[in-house]
C-alpha positions in Angstrom: 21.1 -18.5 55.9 24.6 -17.2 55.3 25.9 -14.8 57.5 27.9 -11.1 56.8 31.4 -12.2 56.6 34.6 -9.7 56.7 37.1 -9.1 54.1 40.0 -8.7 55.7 40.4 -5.0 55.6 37.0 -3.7 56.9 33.4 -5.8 56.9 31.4 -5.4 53.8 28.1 -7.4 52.7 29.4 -10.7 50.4 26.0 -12.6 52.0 22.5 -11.7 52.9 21.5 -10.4 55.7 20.2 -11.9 58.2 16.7 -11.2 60.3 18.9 -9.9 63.1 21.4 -8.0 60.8 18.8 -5.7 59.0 18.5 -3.0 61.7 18.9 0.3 59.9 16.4 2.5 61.1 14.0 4.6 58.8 16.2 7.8 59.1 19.4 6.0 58.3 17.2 4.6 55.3 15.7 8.1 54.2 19.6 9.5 54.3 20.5 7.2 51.6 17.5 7.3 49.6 17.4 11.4 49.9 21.2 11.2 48.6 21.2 9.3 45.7 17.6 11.1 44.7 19.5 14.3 44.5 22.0 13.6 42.2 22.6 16.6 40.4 21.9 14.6 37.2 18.1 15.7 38.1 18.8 19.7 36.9 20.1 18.4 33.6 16.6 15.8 32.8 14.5 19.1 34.3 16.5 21.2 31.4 15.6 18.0 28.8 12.2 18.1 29.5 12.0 21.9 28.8 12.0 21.0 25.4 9.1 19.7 25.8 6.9 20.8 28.0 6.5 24.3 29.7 6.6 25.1 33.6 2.9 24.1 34.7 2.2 20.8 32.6 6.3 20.1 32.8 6.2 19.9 36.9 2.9 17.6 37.2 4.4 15.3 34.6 7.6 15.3 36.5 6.3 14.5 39.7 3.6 11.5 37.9 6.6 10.3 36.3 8.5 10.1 38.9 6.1 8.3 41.2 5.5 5.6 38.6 8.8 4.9 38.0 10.0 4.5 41.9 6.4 2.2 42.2 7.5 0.2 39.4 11.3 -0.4 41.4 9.6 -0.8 44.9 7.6 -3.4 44.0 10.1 -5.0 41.6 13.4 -4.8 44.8 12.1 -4.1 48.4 9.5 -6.7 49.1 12.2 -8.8 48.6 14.9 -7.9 49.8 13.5 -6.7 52.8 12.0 -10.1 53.9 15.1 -12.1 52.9 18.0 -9.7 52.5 19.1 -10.1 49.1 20.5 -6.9 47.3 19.2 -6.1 43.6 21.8 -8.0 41.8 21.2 -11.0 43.2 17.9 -11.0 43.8 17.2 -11.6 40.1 18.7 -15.0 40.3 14.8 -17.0 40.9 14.2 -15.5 37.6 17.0 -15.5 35.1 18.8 -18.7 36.9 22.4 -19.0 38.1 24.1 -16.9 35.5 21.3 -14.9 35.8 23.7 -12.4 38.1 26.5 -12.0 35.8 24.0 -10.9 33.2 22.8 -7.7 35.5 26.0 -7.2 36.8 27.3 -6.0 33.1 23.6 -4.5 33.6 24.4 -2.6 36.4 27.2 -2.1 35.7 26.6 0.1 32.2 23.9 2.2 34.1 26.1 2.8 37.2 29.3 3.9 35.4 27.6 6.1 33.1 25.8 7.9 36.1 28.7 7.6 38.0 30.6 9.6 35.5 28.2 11.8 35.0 27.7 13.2 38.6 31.6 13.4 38.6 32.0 15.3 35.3 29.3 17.2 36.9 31.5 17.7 40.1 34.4 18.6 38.3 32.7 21.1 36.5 31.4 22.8 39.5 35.2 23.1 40.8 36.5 24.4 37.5 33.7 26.8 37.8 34.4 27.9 41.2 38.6 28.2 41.0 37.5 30.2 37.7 35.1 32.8 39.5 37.4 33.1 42.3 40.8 34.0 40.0 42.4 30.8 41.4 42.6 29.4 37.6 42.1 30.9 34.1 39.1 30.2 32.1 41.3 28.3 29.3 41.7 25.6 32.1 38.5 24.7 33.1 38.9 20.9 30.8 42.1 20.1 32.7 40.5 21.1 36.1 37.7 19.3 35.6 39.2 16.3 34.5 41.6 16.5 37.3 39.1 17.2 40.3 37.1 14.2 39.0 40.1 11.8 39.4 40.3 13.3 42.8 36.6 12.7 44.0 37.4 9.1 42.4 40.3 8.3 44.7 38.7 9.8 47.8 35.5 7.6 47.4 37.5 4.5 47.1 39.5 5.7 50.0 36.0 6.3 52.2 35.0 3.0 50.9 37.2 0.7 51.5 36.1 -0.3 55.3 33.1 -1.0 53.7 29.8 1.6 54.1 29.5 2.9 57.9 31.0 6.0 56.8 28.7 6.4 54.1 25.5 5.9 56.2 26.7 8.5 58.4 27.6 11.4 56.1 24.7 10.5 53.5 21.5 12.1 55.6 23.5 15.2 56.5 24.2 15.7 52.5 21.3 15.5 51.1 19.5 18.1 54.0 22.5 20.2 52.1 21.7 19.7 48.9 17.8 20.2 49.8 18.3 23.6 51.3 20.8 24.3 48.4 17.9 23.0 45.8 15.1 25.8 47.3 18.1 28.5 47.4 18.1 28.0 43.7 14.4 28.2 43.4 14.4 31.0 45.4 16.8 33.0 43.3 15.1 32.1 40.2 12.0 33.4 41.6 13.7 36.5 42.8 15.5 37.5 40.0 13.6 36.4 37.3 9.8 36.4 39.0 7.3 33.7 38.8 5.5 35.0 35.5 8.2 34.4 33.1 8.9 30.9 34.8 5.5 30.2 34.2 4.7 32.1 30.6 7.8 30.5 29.1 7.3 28.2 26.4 8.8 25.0 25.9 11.7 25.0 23.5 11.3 22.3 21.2 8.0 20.6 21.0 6.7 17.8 19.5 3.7 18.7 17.4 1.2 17.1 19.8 0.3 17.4 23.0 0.4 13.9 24.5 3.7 13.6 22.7 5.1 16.3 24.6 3.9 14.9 28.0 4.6 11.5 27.4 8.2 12.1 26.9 8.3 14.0 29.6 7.1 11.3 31.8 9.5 8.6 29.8 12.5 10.5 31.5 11.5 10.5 34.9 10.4 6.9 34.6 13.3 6.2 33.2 15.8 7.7 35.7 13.8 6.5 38.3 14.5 3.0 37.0 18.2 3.9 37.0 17.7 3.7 41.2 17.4 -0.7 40.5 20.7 -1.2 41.1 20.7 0.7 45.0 17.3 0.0 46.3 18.0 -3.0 47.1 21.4 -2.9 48.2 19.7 0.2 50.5 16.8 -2.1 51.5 18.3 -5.3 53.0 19.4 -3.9 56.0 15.4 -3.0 56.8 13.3 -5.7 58.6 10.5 -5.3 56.8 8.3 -3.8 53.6 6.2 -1.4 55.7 9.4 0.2 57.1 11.1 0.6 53.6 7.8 2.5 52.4 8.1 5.8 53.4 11.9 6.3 53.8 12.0 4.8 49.6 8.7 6.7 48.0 9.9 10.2 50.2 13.8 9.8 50.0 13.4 9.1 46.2 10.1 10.9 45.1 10.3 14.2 46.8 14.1 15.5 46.1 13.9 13.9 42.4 10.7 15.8 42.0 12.1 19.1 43.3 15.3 19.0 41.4 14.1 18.1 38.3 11.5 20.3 38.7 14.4 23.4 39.5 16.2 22.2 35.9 13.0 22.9 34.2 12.6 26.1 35.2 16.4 27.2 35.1 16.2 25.9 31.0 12.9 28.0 30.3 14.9 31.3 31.7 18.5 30.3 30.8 17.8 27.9 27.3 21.4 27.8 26.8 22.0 26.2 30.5 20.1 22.8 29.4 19.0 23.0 33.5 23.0 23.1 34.7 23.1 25.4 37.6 27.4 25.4 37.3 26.3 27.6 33.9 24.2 30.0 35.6 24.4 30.1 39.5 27.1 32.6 39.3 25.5 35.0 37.2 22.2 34.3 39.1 23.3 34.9 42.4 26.2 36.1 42.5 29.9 34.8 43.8 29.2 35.1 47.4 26.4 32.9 47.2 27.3 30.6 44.0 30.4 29.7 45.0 29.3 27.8 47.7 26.3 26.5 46.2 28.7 25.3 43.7 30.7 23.1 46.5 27.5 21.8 47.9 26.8 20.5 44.4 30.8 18.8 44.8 29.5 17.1 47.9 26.5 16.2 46.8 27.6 14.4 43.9 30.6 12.5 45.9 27.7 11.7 48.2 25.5 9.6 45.7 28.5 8.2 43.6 29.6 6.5 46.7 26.3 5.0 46.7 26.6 3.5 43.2 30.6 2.7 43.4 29.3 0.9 46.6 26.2 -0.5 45.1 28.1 -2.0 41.7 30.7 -3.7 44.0 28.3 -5.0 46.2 27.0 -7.2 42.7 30.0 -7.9 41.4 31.2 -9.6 44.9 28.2 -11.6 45.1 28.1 -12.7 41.3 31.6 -13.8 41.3 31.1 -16.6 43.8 31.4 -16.8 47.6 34.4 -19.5 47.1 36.3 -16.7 44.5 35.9 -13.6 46.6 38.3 -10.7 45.8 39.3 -7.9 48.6 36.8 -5.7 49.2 39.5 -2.9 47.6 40.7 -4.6 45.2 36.6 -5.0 43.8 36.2 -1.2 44.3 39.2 -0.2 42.4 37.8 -2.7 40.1 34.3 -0.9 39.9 35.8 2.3 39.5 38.5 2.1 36.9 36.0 2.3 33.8 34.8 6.0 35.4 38.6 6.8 35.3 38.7 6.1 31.5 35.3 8.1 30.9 36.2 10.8 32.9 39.8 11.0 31.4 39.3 10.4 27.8 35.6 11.0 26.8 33.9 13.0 29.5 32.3 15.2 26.8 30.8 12.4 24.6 28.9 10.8 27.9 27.6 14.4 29.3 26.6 15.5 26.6 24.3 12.6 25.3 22.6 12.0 29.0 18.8 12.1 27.6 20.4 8.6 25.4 22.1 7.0 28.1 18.4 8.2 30.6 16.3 5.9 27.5 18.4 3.2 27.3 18.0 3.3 31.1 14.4 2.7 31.0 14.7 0.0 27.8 16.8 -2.4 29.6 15.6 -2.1 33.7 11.4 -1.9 32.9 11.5 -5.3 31.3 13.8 -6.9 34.5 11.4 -5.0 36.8 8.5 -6.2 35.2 9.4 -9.8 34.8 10.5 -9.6 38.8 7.4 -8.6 39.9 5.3 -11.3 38.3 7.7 -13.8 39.3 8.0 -12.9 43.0 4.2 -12.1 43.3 2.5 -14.4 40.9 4.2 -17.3 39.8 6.8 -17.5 43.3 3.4 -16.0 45.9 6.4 -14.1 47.7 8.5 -17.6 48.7 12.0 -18.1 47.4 15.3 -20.1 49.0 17.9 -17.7 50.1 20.1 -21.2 50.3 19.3 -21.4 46.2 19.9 -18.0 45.4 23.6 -18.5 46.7 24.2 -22.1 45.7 26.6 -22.8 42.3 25.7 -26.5 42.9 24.6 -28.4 40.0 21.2 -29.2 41.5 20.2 -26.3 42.5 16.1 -25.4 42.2 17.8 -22.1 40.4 20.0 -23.8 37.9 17.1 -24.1 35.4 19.4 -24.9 32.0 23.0 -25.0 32.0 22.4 -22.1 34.4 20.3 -20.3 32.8 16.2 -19.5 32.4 16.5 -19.1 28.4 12.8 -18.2 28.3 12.9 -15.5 30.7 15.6 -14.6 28.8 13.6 -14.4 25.8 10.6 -12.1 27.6 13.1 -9.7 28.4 14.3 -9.7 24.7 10.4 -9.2 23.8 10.3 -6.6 26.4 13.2 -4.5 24.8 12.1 -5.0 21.5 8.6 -3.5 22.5 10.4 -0.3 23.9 12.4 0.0 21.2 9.4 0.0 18.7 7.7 2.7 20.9 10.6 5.4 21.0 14.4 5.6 19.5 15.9 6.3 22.4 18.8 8.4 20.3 16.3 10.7 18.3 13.3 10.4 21.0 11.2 9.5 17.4 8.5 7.6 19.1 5.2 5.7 17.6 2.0 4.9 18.5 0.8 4.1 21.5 3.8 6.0 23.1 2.0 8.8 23.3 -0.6 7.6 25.9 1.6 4.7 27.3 4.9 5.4 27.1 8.0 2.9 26.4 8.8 1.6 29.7 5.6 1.0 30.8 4.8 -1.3 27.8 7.9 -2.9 27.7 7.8 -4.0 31.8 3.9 -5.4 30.8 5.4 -6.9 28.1 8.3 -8.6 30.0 6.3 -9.7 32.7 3.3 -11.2 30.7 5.4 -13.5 28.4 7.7 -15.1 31.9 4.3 -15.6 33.0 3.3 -17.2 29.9 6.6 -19.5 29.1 6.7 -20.0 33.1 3.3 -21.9 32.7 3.5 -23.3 29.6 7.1 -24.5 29.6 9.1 -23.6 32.8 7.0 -25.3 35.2 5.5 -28.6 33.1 9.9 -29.3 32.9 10.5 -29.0 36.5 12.7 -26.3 36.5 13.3 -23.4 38.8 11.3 -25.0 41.9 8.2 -23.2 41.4 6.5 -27.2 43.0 6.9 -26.6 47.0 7.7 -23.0 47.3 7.1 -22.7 51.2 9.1 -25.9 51.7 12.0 -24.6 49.7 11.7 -20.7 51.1 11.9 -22.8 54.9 15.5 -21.9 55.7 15.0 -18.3 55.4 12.7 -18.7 58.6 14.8 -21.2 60.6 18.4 -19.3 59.7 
């Protein structure tokens, strides 16, 4: 098995891990989780769904949604990554073939930057709010602060980064118990100021006209953003030894700070419709400056906190998919990764933040269909055995080369699975059709995905001899003897 090489400026992943590499323990693995799960992008989906739903039936979708989604990615990323630590962008490569990498790294890399620069327009907007409140800067220049403490928080994650992610696995637990305490001081304001009967006797604010509607959108979005977590699971989950010791740190490190944030968004748009679920609109007025300003600069760190995650994450993919004999400096890839956020953040920060429930659907469109199409083809078609050797290899013959590089009808489920989402719900308007309302669009659309690679696998893929589903155990043989 390849080994973790260095870049010449700090040590970085650019190869799997091996057995003896992948000793993070479950803490270490529940910090990261716990930070990227409380990405402050979870108040603004809460403050989406309050369209919808009200406070009751709004949390208990929230929380199923949730748990769907993150089963959907845990099945699809840590089984395999954890026994042969490969990280999410490359562990697609069995499946869609050599190229296969380059087509999730544009993937990835559309979902992480728009998240990216989201959390940081986000983070900006918490510093304009609290050099505002405090007289430091007048109201007129909120835009210009924002857009300027953004372009700080970009530089000083590429300068944390660039020895690679020791400092990140050391600062990430301590964040998100932060952001955790700073999520139930919200909740407890909101129940102290505003009281628990109006939280619960508001109605939602824009309804469909049916029920089911109502709830199955609500359960799209938290499916949806919890399929936006594909592109770090794995990259979290390689350095873990093993499935069972992924489990709890992924479904509690994800499941339960999503579910409580979003849950805190909802409630905050019932009371304060014009918020949309941001606290940086209402924390001030809730609780006043003595305790908002600092929940405001918890909000800061905890935003830094998961885009380092997801700068990390993207560059992680593009290293690998560019080809171990064509590496770039590990800086010189994560100034690379985060020079789109600067255009976003510097040009059109308004356009992205304000059209998050579009960029949350498309989300769920394009990453159910690769998770469901990975989970058939690891646990079906590949019974858990796949060559790590393959999976790296650009050579000619390799079992993953399928044709010219790529697996055109795996290609073409994922097409099928798209177009099945996209018939189920406009992911612009949030128009949907029937079945959505008992199924929803992701769901579908992963079934979809998944049932067609089985079918072309069987009926074309394997009768050709391609992608060495013939001899798996034989082939997956130098992950145990590495």
């Amino acid at each position: 098995m390849a080994q973790r090489i260095g870049t010449g400026s700090g040590v970085t992943v650019a190869r799997p891990t091996t057995p003896g590499q992948r000793n993070w323990t479950k803490l270490v693995t529940l910090g990261l989780a716990a930070s990227t799960a409380v990405a402050t992008w979870c108040f603004l989906l809460g403050g989406y769904v309050a369209a919808y739903l009200p406070a009751v039936p709004g949390m208990l979708t929230m929380v199923a949604g949730g748990l769907i989604g993150i089963l959907v990615i845990f099945l699809a990323l840590v089984p395999i990554s954890t026994r042969y630590g490969v990280e999410s962008i490359m562990s697609i490569k069995p499946v869609l073939g050599q190229w296969g990498p380059w087509i999730v790294v544009g993937i990835a890399g559309f979902i992480l930057i728009g998240w990216n620069s989201v959390l940081l327009i986000f983070m900006g907007r918490a510093a304009a709010e609290v050099l505002v409140t405090t007289g430091l800067a007048p109201d007129a220049s909120r835009h210009g602060i924002m857009v300027v403490s953004a372009l700080v928080g970009i530089a000083f994650i590429w300068w944390v980064l660039r020895k690679g992610p020791s400092r990140m696995t050391r600062i990430g637990f301590w964040i998100a118990a932060v952001v955790v305490v700073m999520a139930f001081w919200i909740l407890f304001s909101l129940v102290a100021n505003i009281g628990w009967e109006p939280i619960i006797s508001a109605p939602a604010l824009a309804p469909v006209e049916t029920d089911h509607g109502n709830l199955a959108v609500g359960a799209e979005m938290l499916i949806a953003v919890s399929l936006s977590w594909w592109p770090y699971v794995g990259g979290i989950t390689q350095n873990l030894s093993s499935t069972r010791k992924a489990m709890n740190p992924v479904l509690l490190g994800l499941c339960l700070p999503l579910s409580l944030i979003s849950v805190i968004g909802l409630f905050a748009a019932l009371v304060f419709p014009e918020s949309g679920g941001d606290p940086t609109s209402y924390i001030i007025e809730l609780s006043g400056p003595v305790i908002g300003i600092p929940i405001l600069i918890f909000i800061i760190c905890a935003n830094i906190s998961t885009v380092m995650i997801g700068v990390y994450s993207l560059s992680l993919g593009v290293r690998q998919a560019t080809g171990l004999k064509k590496e770039l400096p590990w800086k010189t890839v994560l100034a690379v990764s985060l020079v789109p956020v600067v255009f976003i953040v510097a040009l059109v920060p308004n356009l992205l933040f304000d059209h998050i429930s579009t960029v949350n659907a498309i989300v769920g469109l394009i990453l159910a269909p690769i998770c469901g199409v990975q989970i058939v083809d690891y646990f079906i078609l590949r019974r858990q055995f796949v060559s790590v050797r393959a999976i790296y290899s650009t050579a000619h013959d390799s079992v993953y080369r399928f044709w010219g590089g790529l697996n055109w009808w795996a290609v073409l489920a994922l097409a099928l699975g798209f177009a099945t989402s996209l018939s189920l719900l406009n992911p612009i308007t949030y128009e949907y059709r029937a079945p959505f309302e008992f199924l929803t669009s992701s769901l579908p659309a992963a079934v979809v995905a998944g049932g067609f690679h089985w079918v072309f696998t069987k009926l074309i893929v394997q009768p050709a001899g391609k992608g060495g589903y013939a001899g798996l155990k034989e082939l997956a043989v130098d992950h145990r003897s590495s």
